[in-house]
N, C-alpha and C positions, 0 to 999 in steps of 0.2 A: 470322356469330356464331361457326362452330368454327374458323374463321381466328384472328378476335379470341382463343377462347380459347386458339387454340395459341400464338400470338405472348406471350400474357399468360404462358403457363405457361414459353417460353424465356426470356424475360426475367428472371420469378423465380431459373430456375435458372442462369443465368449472373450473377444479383448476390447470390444467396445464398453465393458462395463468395469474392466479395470483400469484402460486409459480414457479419461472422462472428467469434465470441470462441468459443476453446475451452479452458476450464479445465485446467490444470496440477495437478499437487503440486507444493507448498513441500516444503524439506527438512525433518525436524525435525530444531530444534538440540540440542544438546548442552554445557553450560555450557562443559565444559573446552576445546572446538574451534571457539568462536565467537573472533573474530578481536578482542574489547576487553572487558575482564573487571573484576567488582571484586567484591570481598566486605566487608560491612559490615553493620552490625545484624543482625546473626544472620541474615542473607541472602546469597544469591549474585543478582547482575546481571550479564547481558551481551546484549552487544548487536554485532551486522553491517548498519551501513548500508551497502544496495545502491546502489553507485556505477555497478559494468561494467554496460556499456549491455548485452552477452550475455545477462549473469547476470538483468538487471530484463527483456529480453524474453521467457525461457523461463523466469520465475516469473508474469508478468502479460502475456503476451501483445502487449507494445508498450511503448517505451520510458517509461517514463514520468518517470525526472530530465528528458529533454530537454521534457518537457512540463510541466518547473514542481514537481512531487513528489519529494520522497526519502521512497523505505521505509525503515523500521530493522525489522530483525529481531530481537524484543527475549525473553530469557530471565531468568525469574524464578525461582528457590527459597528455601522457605524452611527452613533451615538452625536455627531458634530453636523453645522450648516454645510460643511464644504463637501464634495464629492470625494471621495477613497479613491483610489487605486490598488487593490491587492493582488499578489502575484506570488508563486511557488519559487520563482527566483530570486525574489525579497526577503525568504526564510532561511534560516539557518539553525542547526542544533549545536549549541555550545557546550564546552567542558572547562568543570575547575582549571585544568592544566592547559588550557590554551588552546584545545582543539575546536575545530571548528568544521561540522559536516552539512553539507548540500543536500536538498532533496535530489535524490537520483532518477525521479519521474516513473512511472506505471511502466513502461518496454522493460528498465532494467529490474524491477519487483517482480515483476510475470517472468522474467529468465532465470532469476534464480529460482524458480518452483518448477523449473526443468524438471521433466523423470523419463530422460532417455533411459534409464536399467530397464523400464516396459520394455521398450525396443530390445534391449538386447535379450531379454529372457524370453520374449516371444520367440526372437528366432532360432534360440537354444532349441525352445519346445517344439516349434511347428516348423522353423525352415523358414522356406523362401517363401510359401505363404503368411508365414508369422509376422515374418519381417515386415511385408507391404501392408498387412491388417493393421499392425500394431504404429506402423508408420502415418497411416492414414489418422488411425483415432487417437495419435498422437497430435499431429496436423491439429484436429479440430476443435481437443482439450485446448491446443497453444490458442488457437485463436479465441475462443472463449474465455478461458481465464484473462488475457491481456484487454478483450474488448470490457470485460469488467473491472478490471484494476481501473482502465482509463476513466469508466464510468464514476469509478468511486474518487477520482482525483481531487485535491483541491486545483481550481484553473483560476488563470485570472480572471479579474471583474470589476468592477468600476460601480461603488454602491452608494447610493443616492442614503439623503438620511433615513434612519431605520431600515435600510435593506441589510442583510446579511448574506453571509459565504457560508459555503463550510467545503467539507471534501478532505482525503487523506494526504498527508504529506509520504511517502516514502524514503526512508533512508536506510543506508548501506552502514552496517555499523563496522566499525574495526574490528579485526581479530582480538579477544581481551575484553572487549566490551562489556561488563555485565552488570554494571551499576549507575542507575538515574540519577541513584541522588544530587548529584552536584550538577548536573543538567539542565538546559533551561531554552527554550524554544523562543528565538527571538524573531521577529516580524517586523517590518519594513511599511509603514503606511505611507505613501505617499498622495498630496493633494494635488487632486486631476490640474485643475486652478491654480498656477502658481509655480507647484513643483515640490513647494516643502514635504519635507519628509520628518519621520519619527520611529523609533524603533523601540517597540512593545516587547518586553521581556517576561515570560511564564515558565516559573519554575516548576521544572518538571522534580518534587521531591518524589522518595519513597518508589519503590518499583523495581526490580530487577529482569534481566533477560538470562535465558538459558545460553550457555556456549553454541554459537553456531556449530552444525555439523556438517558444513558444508564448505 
């Protein structure tokens, strides 16, 4: 049995250090130094989709364009007397050709950065201890990486004048995807008062994504 347990407790700590998510900071932006800008409706928008695969590893911990996501990094003020409305459901990523993609929210960005292979390579290695190790510190990678995607989300928010937003928008891009240029991240402000609405468009030029491998 103290065999068992020592072998149990090696195994843990040799796969707890290959299944493992460790939260970062995002930077915060700054309207004027984000890289695609526009001003309209008594608002300022902008936006940095994370193309470099560097830049999206050491915000999220693993690449995640090549796994099928682009973040946008998206900046909101508002600039007018009336109170905003902003909302992740109000945005959309456009295309020359008529497409038009949703943010698909933090649960589904944190699922595609799955790495059940740990799982199965542990239990190749170690068995039926590997499996539970490697299952546990898989467990707590999941939960980790998703409570920080959520952290880093844009949410909605209702912003008084000169308050601002920001937070990441996540999207699921198509198979084929690999070019911005004709892209354009439009946004939705709606007046708390009232109801009118307005939709800010930021061209996402310049920028390419690697073919998802996933």
């Amino acid at each position: 049995m103290r065999h068992l347990c020592m072998l149990w407790l090696a195994t843990a700590v040799a796969l707890s250090g290959c299944v493992s998510y460790r939260p970062t900071a995002a930077p915060i932006p700054q309207w004027g130094t984000m890289p695609h800008r526009q001003e309209a409706a008594n608002a300022l928008v902008s936006a940095d989709p994370y193309t470099q695969p560097e830049k999206v590893k050491a915000t999220f911990g693993g690449d995640l364009t090549a796994a099928g996501v682009l973040p946008v990094q998206v900046f909101v003020e508002n600039r007018g007397a009336k109170r905003l409305l902003v909302r992740p459901s109000d945005a959309v990523l456009e295309f020359a050709d008529g497409r038009q993609i949703a943010p698909a929210g933090a649960f589904a960005a944190a699922a595609k950065m799955e790495r059940s292979g740990k799982v199965i390579a542990a239990t190749v290695g170690f068995g039926l201890l590997g499996y539970l190790a490697a299952s546990g510190a898989e467990d707590k990678a999941r939960a980790a990486r998703l409570e920080d995607f959520q952290r880093k989300e844009f949410v909605e928010k209702r912003l008084e004048k000169n308050e601002t937003a920001h937070g990441f928008l996540y999207f699921l891009t198509p198979p084929g995807t690999t070019n911005l240029s004709s892209a354009q991240l439009a946004m939705r402000l709606v007046e708390v008062e009232g109801g009118k609405s307005s939709v800010v468009k930021v061209p996402l030029s310049g920028g390419s994504l690697p073919a998802p491998t996933q």
